[in-house]
C-alpha positions in Angstrom: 104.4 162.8 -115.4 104.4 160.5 -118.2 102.3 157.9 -116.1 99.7 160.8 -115.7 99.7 161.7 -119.3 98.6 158.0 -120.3 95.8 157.7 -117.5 94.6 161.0 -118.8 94.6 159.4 -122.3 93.4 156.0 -121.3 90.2 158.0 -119.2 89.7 160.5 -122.7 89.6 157.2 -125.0 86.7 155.3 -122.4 84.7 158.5 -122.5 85.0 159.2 -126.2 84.0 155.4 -126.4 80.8 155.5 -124.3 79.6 158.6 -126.3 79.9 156.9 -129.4 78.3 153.8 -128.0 75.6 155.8 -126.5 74.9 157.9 -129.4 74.6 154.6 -131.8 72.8 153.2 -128.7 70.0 156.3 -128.6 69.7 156.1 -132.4 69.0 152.5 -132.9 66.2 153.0 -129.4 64.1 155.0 -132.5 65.3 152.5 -135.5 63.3 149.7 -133.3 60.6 152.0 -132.3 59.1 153.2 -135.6 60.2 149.7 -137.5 63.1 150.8 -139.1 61.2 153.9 -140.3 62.2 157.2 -138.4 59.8 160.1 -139.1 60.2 163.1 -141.8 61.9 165.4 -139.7 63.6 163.6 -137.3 67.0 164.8 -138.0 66.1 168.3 -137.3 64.4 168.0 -134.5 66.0 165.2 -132.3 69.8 165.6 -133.2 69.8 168.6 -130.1 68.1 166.1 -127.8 70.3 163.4 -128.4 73.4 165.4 -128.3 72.1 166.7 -124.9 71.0 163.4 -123.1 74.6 161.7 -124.5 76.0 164.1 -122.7 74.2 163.7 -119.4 74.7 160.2 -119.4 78.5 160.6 -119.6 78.3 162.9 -116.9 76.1 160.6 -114.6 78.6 158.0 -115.7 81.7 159.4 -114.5 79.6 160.2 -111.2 79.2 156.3 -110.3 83.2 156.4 -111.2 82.4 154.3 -114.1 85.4 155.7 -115.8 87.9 154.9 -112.4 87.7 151.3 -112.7 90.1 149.2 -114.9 88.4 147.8 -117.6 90.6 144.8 -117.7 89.4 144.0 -114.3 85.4 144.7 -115.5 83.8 142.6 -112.3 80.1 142.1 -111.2 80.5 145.2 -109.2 81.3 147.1 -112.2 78.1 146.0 -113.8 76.5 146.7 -111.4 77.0 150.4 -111.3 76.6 150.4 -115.2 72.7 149.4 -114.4 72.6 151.8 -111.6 74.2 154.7 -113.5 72.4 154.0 -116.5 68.7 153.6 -114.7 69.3 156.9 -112.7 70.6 158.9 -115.6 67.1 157.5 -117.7 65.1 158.1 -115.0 66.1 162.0 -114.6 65.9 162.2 -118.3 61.8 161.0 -118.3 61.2 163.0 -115.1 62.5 166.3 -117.2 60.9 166.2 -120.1 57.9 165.1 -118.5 58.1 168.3 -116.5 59.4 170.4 -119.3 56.7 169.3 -122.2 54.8 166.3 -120.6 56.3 164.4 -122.9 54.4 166.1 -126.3 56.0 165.0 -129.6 58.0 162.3 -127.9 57.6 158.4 -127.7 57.9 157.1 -124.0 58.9 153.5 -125.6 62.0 154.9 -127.1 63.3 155.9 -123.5 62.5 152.3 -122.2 64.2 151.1 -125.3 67.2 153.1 -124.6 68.0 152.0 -121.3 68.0 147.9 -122.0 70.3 149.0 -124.7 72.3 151.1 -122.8 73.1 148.6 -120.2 73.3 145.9 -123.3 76.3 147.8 -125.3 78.1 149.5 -122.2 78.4 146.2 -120.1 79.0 143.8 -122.8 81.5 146.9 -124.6 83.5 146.5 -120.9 83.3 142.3 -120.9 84.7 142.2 -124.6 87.6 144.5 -123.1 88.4 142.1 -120.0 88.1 139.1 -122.7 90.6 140.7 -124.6 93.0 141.0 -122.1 92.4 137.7 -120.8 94.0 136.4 -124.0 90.8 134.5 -125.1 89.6 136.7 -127.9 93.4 136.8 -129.2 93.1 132.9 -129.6 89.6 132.8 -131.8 91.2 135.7 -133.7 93.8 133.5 -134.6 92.0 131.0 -135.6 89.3 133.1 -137.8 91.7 135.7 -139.0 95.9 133.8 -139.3 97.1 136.3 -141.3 97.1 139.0 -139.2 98.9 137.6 -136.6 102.5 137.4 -136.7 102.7 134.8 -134.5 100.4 133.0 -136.7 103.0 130.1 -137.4 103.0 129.3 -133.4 100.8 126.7 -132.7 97.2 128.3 -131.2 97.5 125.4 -129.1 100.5 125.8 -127.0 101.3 122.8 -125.2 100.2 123.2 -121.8 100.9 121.3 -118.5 98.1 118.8 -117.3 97.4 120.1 -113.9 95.9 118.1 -111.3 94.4 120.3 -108.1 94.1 118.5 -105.3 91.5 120.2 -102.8 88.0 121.2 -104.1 87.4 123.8 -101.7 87.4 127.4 -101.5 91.4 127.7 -102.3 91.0 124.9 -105.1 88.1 127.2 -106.5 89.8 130.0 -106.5 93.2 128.7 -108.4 91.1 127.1 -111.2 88.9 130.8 -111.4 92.4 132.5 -111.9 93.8 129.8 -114.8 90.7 129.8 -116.4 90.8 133.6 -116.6 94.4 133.9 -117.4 95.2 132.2 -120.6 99.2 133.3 -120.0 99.6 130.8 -117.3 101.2 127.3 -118.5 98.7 125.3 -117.2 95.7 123.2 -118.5 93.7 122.1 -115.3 92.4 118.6 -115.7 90.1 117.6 -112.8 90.3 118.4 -109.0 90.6 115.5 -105.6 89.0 115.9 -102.5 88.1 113.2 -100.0 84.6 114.6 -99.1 82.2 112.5 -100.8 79.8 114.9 -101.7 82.1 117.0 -103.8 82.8 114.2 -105.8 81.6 113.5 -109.6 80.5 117.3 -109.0 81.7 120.0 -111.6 84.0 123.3 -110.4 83.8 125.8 -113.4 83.4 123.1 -115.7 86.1 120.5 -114.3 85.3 117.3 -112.3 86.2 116.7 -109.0 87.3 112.7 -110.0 87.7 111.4 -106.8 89.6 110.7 -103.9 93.5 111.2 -102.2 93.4 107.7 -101.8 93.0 107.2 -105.7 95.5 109.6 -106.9 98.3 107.8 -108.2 95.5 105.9 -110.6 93.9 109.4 -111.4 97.0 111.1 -112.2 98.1 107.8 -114.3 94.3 107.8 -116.4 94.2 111.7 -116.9 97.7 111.4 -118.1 98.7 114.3 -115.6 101.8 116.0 -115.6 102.0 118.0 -112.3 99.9 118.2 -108.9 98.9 121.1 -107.0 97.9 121.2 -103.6 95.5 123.4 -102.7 94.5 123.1 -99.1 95.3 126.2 -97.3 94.1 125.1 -94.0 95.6 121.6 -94.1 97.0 120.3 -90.9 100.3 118.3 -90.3 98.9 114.9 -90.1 96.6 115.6 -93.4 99.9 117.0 -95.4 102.0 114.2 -94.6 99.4 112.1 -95.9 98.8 114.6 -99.2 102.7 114.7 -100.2 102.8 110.7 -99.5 100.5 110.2 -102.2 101.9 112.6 -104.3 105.7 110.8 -104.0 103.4 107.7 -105.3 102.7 109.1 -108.3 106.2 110.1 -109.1 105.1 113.6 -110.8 106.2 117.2 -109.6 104.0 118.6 -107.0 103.8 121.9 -105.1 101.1 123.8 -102.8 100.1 127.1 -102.0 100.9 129.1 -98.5 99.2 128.4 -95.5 96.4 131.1 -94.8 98.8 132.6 -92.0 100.9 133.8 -94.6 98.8 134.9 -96.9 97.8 138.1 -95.1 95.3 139.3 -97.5 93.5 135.9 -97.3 93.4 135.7 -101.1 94.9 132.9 -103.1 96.7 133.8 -106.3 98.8 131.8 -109.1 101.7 133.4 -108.4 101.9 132.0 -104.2 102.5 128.7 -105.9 105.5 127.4 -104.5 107.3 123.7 -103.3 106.3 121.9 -100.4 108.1 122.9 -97.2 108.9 121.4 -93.9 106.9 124.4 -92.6 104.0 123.1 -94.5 104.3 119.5 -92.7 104.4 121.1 -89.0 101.0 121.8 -89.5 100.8 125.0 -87.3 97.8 127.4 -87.4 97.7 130.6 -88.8 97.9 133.3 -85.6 94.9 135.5 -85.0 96.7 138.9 -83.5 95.0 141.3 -81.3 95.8 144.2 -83.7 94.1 146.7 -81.1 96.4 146.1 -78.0 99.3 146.0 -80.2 98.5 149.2 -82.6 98.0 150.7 -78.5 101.7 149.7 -78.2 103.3 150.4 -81.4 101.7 153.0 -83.6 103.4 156.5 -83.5 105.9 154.9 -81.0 109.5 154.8 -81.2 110.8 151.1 -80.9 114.1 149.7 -80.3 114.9 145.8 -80.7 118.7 143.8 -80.0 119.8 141.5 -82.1 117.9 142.8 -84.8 120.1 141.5 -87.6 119.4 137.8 -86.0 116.7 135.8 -87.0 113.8 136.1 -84.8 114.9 140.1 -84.4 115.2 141.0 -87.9 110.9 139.0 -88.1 110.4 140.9 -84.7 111.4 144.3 -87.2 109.3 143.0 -89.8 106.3 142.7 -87.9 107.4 145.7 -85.9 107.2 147.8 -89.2 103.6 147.0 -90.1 101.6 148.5 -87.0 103.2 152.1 -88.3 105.7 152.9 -85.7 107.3 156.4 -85.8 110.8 155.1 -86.1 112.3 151.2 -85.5 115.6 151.6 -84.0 118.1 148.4 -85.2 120.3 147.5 -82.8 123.3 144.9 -83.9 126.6 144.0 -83.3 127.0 142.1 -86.4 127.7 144.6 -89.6 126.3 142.4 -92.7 123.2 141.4 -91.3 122.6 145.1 -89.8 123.0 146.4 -93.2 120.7 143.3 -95.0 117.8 144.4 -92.6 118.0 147.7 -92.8 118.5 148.1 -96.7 114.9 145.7 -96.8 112.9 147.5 -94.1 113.7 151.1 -96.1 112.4 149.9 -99.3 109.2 147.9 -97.8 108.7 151.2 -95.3 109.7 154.0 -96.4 107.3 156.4 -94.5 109.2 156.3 -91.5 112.6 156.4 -89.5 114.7 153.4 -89.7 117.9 154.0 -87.9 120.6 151.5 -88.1 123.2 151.4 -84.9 126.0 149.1 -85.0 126.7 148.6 -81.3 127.2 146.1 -78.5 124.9 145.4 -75.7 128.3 145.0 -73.6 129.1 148.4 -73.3 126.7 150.3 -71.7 128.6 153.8 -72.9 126.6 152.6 -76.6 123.7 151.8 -75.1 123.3 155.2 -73.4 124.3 157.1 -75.8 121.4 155.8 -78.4 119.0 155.9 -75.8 119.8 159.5 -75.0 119.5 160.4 -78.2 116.3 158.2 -79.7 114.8 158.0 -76.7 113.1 154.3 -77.0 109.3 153.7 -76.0 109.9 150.3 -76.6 112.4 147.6 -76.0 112.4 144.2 -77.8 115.4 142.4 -76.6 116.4 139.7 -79.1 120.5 139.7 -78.8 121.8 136.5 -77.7 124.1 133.8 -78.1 122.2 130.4 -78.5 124.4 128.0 -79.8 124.8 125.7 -76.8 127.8 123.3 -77.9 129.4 126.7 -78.5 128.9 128.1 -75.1 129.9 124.9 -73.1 133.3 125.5 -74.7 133.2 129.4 -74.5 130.7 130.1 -71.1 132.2 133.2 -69.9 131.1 134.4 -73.5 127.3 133.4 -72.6 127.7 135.2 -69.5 129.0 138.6 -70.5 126.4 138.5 -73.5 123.5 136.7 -71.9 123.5 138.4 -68.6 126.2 141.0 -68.8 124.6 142.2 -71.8 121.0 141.7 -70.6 121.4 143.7 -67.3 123.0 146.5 -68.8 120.1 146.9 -71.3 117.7 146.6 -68.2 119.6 149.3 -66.1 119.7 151.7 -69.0 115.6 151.2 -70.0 114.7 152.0 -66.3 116.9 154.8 -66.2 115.8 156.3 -69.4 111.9 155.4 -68.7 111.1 152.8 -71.3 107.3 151.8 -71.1 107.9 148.0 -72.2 110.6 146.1 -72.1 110.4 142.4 -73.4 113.2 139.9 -73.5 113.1 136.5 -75.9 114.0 134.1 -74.0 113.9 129.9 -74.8 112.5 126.8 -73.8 116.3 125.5 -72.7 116.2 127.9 -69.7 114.0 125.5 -68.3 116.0 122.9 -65.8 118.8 123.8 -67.9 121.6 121.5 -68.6 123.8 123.8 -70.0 125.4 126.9 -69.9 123.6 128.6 -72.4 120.3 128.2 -70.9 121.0 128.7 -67.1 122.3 132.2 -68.6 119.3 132.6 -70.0 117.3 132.0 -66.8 120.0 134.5 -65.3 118.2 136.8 -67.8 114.8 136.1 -67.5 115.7 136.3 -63.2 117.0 139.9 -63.9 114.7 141.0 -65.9 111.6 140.1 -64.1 112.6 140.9 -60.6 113.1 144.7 -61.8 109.2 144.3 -60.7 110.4 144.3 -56.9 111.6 147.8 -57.2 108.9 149.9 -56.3 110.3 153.5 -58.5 110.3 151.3 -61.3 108.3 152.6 -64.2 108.9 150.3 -66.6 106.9 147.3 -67.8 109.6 144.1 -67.2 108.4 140.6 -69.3 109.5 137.6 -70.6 108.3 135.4 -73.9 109.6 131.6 -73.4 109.5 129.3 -76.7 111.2 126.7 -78.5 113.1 125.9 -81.4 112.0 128.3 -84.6 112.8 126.7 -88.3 114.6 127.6 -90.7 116.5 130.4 -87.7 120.6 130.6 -88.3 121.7 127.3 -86.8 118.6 125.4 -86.6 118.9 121.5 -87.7 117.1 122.2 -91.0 119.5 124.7 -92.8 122.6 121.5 -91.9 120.3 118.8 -92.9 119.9 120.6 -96.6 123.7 121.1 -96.4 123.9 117.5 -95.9 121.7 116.4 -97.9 123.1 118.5 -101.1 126.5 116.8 -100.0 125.3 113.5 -100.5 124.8 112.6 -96.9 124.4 111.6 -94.0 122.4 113.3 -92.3 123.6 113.7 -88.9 121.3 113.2 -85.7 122.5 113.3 -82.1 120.1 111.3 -80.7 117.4 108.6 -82.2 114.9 109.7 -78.9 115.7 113.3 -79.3 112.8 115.4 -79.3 112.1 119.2 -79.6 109.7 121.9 -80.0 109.2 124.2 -83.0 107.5 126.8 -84.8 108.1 129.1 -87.5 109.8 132.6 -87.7 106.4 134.6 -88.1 104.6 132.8 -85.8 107.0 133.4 -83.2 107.7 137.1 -83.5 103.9 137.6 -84.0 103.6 136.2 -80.3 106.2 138.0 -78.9 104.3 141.3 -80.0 100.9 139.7 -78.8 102.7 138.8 -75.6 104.8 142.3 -75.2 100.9 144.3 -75.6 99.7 141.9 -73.3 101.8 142.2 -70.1 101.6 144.2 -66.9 105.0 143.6 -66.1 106.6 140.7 -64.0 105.4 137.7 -66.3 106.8 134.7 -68.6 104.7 134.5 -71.4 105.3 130.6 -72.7 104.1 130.4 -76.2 101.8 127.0 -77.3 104.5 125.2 -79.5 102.5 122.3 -80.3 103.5 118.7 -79.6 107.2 117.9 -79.6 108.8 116.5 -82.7 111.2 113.8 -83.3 114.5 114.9 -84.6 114.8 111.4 -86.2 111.5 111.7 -88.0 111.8 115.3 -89.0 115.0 113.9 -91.1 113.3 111.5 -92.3 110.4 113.7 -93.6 113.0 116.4 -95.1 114.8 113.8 -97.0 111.4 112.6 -98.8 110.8 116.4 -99.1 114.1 116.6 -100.8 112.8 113.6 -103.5 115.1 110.8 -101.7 114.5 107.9 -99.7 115.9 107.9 -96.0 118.1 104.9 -95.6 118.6 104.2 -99.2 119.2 107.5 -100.8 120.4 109.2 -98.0 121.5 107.4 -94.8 120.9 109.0 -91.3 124.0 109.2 -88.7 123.4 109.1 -84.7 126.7 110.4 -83.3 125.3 111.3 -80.0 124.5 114.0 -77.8 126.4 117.1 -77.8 128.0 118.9 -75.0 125.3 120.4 -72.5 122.6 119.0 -74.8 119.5 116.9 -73.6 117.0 114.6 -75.1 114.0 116.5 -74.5 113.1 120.6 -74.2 110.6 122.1 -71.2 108.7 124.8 -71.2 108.1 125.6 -67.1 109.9 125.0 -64.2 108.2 123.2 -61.0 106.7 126.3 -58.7 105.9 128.2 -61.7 101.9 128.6 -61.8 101.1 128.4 -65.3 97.2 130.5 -66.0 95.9 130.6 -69.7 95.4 134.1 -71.3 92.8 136.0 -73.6 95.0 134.7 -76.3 94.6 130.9 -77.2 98.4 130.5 -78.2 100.0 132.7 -74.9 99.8 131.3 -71.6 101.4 133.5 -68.7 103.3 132.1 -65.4 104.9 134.4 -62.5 108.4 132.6 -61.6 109.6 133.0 -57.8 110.7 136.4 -56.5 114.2 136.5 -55.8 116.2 138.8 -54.0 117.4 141.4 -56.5 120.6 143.0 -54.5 122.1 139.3 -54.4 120.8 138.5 -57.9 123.2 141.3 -58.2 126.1 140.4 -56.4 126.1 136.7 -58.0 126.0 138.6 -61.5 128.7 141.0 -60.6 131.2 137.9 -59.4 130.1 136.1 -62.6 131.7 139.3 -64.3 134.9 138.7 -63.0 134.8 135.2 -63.6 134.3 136.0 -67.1 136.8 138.5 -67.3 139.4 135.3 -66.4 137.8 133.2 -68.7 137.2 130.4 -65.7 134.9 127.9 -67.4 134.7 125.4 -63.9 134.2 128.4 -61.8 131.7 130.0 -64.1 129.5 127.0 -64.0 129.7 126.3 -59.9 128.6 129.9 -60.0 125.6 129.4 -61.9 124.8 126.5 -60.1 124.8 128.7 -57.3 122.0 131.0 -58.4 120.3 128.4 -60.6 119.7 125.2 -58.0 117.9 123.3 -61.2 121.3 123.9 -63.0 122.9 120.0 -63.7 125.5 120.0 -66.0 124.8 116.9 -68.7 127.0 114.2 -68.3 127.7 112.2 -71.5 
């Protein structure tokens, strides 16, 4: 109520304005006419006519929604309609008084007059506003007029930090438009650095591009910079490695805005500024979705995901949330991080359903029971254990969870008539060497054969990636831990390599993927070339403003239990096609027999049941030949 009130007043004091500056605008059009010499009479007779075409002018005014705008946002656009709304509202006036009295009595020069003027006062009246509130006209007021400034004993001159931008492109641009416009930002931009020739010695908004990356550390030592900002929104790995090298040269503070991938509006602002990631070294490009086939899949839909509390389900939610389902059903074991995701996705969401359910994909009698009640359209199936040191010691937990759990939330989609059902699955399913990723190929194996059952309504797929950084566990979270403690860092394996990508990234996929599918596939995302453990250390302790080696030295200690030194993403005999989608390519695995698929899973259950570790493994060997324990 209040808020309306103070629009209402705001809108009553712009209108009130423009009359006043119209009526002074209309009176001065017959000053400069007749020299500064109106004619005997003219009060009488033109006071009613200018009253009268004030008025009109205010009303065509508020029709080009002059007075919707936000004045300290006045824009080119907004001038724009001034000229329109002010040659419009002219040219009606001339047309009826031509028609009314041919124009008898009246000077045609006056009108002409009065609309340079009008678009004069009104659009420089609106720029003197946004100057205002930029915070420039505050500082020459201060200067010409001290004493009626209480803050007049501050120094006009606030010390501000000597910025250095490195990138002179679009992003660069824009960050220097928005400190130049906003004089409460802490920053005094000194120059820009861009390695394209041409750009350099140029000017941006009055500031020289000085040179080149290569010429930093002697730029930021002559310009007596204080920090560096990199502003290279499209920058690939190999080109920010390079960037934050020569920004550790020069020993100053640097940071960099987001990637264009997570900046969804594709603007830039001041306030995206942040530090320089490991993210921002990986170097991976921003995902172009297929909003159509998902919005298809999503919109007005009721979805249900597993594991939602866990990392990639509680992105998968996220993402989830944005295509407008009807209601997003969060499935979790785990109580804290079921309440975590469901107190953020209420308060970013709040015009529809999210319906928390503590439960365990073990227990079929849960599972039933919410998908009696919700009745799912959807199923994202995220819930998993993934630690694999932890599983070699506890397998028969991998198996009632990975498989147990899987093929009860199979059984129970089919019977309730999901439309999709897609399982996460990972890159360590492939010629696994450990328990936690033959279960997982137990999964994908019972999933996809669900295909072989001709009454089966339901869309069965899989999505197959790698490691995802920053996720619970991952080796980035320990090496911060490690590196806050002082150090070492601790590496298994000086060779070791993996595959990565980030949260979003993979949870965008995964929808792609899910609309994608006709049932029956494994959708293997493109994770980029493999990384080296040993050098990603290395990188994160530079990152972290230490030296490897002599700051902070790095530990081998060897592989871990089922663990080994490099990830795939197919299996031989799996006939890997490319998609519509540059980042998804799809494979079909071999059909197995699903009745004894079946029977192997039900005598795994009563393994697990006994807890027998050997016998659990012989058994999974069994139904996955490429299963070979790692020996070390």
């Amino acid at each position: 109520m209040i808020i309306k009130q103070t629009r209402k007043i705001s809108v009553l004091i712009v209108v009130l304005s423009d009359f006043l500056i119209l009526t002074g605008v209309f009176y001065l059009a017959h000053l400069i006419r007749f020299d500064f010499s109106l004619p005997t009479g003219f009060r009488s007779t033109d006071s009613a006519m200018m009253l009268s075409v004030v008025t009109f002018k205010v009303a065509m005014f508020s029709f080009f929604k002059l007075y919707r705008g936000m004045w300290r946002f006045t824009s080119i656009t907004d001038l724009f309609n001034v000229v329109k709304a002010s040659t419009v509202s002219s040219v009606f006036i001339v047309l009826f008084l031509l028609y009314l009295n041919r124009f008898i009595g009246l000077s045609r020069s006056v009108f002409v007059i009065d609309w340079f003027l009008t678009v004069l006062f009104i659009s420089g009246f609106r720029v003197m506003v946004r100057i205002y509130f930029e915070g420039r006209f505050k500082i020459w007021a201060r200067l010409v007029f001290p004493r009626f400034f209480k803050c007049a004993s501050e120094s006009v001159w606030k010390q501000r930090k000597r910025l250095l931008i490195i990138g002179a492109g679009n992003s660069g641009e824009k960050i220097l438009r928005e400190i130049r416009d906003n004089a409460g930002l802490d920053y005094q931009v000194i120059g820009l650095v861009d390695d394209h020739p041409s750009k350099q010695g140029k000017y941006i908004h009055g500031k020289q591009v000085i040179g080149g990356i290569d010429d930093l550390t002697d730029i930021a030592l002559r310009s007596n910079a204080e920090e560096l900002l990199i502003a290279i929104a499209s920058a690939t790995s190999k080109q920010m490695r390079r960037i934050v090298a020569s920004c550790k040269e020069t020993r100053l503070t640097y940071k960099t805005i987001p990637g264009m991938g997570e900046i969804i509006s594709g603007d830039v602002s001041v306030s995206s500024i942040r530090e320089v990631s490991y993210n921002d070294l990986l170097g991976r490009d921003n995902i172009k979705l297929d909003s159509g086939i998902i919005n298809t899949m999503l919109t007005k839909s009721t979805v249900l995901v597993t594991g939602a509390g866990g990392s990639i389900g509680s992105e998968l939610c996220r993402q989830i949330c944005r295509f407008n389902p009807e209601k997003v059903i969060l499935f979790e074991r785990a109580e804290s991080p079921l309440y975590a995701i469901d107190m953020e996705l209420k308060h970013h969401f709040p015009h529809f359903e999210v319906v928390p359910v503590l439960a365990d994909i073990q227990y079929t009698s849960q599972l039933e029971r919410v998908f009696e009640k919700y009745k799912p359209q959807c199923v994202f199936h995220a819930a998993a254990y993934k630690h694999v040191p932890m599983m070699e010691n506890h397998a028969w937990k991998a198996v009632k969870n990975n498989i147990i759990g899987t093929q009860n939330v199979v059984e129970v989609s089919k019977q309730h008539g999901v439309n999709r059902f897609v399982l996460v699955s990972t890159d360590k399913a492939v010629r696994p060497t450990n328990v936690m990723g033959t279960t997982k190929r137990i999964a994908e194996m019972a999933v996809l054969n669900q295909m072989n059952d001709g009454d089966c309504q339901t869309k069965f797929m899989a999505v197959r990636f790698g490691n995802v950084v920053g996720s619970a566990g991952s080796v980035l979270p320990l090496f911060k831990k490690q590196i806050e403690e002082g150090g070492p860092i601790t590496v298994t394996h000086k060779d070791i390599t993996r595959y990565f990508m980030t949260i979003p990234e993979a949870a965008q996929l995964i929808l792609q993927a899910g609309a994608m599918g006709e049932g029956g596939e494994i959708f293997i995302l493109d994770m980029g070339e493999p990384v080296k453990i040993d050098a990603l250390a290395r990188d994160f302790i530079r990152l972290s403003g230490f030296e490897p080696d002599v700051d902070i030295d790095i530990k081998y200690i060897g592989l871990r239990p089922g663990e080994k030194l490099y990830e795939e993403l197919i299996t031989d005999g799996e006939g890997i096609v490319p998609t519509e989608h540059r980042k998804i390519m799809v494979l079909r695995g071999q059909e197995k027999d699903l009745v004894k698929l079946n029977g192997n899973i039900e005598a795994l259950k009563e393994l697990a049941e006994d807890q027998c570790g050997e016998e659990i493994r012989k058994r999974l060997m069994k139904i996955v030949p490429e299963y070979h324990p790692a020996e070390h």
